[in-house]
N, C-alpha and C positions, 0 to 999 in steps of 0.2 A: 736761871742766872740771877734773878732777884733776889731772893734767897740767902744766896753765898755773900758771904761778911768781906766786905768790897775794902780789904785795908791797901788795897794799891789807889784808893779812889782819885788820889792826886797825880796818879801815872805812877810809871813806872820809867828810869832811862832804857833806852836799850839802843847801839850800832853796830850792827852786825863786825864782826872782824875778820870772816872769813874765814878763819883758822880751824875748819870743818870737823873741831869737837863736836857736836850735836849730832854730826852723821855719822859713829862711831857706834855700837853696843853698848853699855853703860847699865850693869844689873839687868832689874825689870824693864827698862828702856833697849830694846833691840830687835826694834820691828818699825815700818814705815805701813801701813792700813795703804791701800790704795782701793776703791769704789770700784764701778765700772764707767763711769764718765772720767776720772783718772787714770786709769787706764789705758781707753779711747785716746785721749790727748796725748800722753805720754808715746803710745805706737803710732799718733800721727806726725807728732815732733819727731820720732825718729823714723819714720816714715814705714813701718812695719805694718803687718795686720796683724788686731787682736791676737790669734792664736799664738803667732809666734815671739809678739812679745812677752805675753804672757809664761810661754815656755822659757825663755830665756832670761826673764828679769822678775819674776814674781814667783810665789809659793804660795799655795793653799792651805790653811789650816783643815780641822780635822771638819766645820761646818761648813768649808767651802769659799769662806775669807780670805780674799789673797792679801799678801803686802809684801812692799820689794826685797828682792831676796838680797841677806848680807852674806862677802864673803870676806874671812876672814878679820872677822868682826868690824866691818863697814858697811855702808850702804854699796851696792855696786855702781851704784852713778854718782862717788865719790873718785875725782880725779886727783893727786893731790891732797889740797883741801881747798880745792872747786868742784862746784856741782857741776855733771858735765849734760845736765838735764834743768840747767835754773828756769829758765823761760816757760817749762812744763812742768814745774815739782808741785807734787802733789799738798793739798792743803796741809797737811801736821806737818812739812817744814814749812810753809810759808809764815804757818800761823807761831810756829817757837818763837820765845819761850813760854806765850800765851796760852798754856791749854792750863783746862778745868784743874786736874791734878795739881799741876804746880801753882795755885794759885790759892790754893786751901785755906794756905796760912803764909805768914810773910816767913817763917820759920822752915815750910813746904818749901817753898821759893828759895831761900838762903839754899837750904841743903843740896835740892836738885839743880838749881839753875848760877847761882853766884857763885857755887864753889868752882868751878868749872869755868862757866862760861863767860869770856874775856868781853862780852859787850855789851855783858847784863849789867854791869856798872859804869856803861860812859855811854856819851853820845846824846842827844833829844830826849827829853821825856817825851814816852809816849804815853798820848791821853785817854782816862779810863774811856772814853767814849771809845776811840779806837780800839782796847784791849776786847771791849764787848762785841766790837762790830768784829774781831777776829773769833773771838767763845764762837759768835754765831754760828760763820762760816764752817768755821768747825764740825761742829754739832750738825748742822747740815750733811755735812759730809760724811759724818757716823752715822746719819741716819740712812743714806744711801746705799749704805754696805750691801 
């Protein structure tokens, strides 16, 4: 994280607006990662056991990586445009629009994140300290795949 050329260092605004673009397909963007602690949480929120949540809301890649399954280019616990899992969604939505990728460059950001998304330009700056402590959890969370 050090490293990476920190030009959000003054924050970033961002409030969410609900308007559930981000749980949509969008190119290379069309997949949600869920771990196995994500998972866990997610079949206890909805009160299921592993296997059958699993079967029913996740897909395996070809290494064995699951991430929730979209249908017809949504996330499936897209209601609307209400998550109808907010209370147990897995880190890469909590953490939007803070991941590594989109933060490359403020030009990375503009393309994938402002063009689109209605709450990357209003609302609180959020401060670089918070952007980090989200990278983190993140990256935590990939690393648990």
């Amino acid at each position: 994280l050090g490293s990476m050329e920190e030009w959000w260092e003054k924050g970033l605004p961002f409030a969410c607006t609900e308007c559930g673009k981000c749980c949509h397909a969008r190119g290379e963007i069309a997949h949600v990662a869920v771990n196995r602690s994500e998972q866990e949480r997610l079949a206890r929120h909805l009160d299921l056991g592993l296997p059958e949540f699993q079967e029913r809301f996740t897909e395996a890649d070809a290494e064995g990586y699951r991430s929730l399954r979209f249908v017809d280019g949504q996330c499936v616990f897209l209601k609307g445009t209400s998550c109808s899992v907010h209370p147990a969604k897995p880190v890469q939505c909590r953490t939007w629009p803070f991941w590594h990728e989109l933060l490359k460059s403020s030009a990375a950001y503009a393309r994938a994140v402002q063009s689109f998304c209605p709450g990357s330009r209003q609302g609180d700056v959020v401060p670089a300290a918070e952007i980090r402590r989200q990278l983190r959890e993140l990256a935590r969370a990939e690393a648990q795949e």
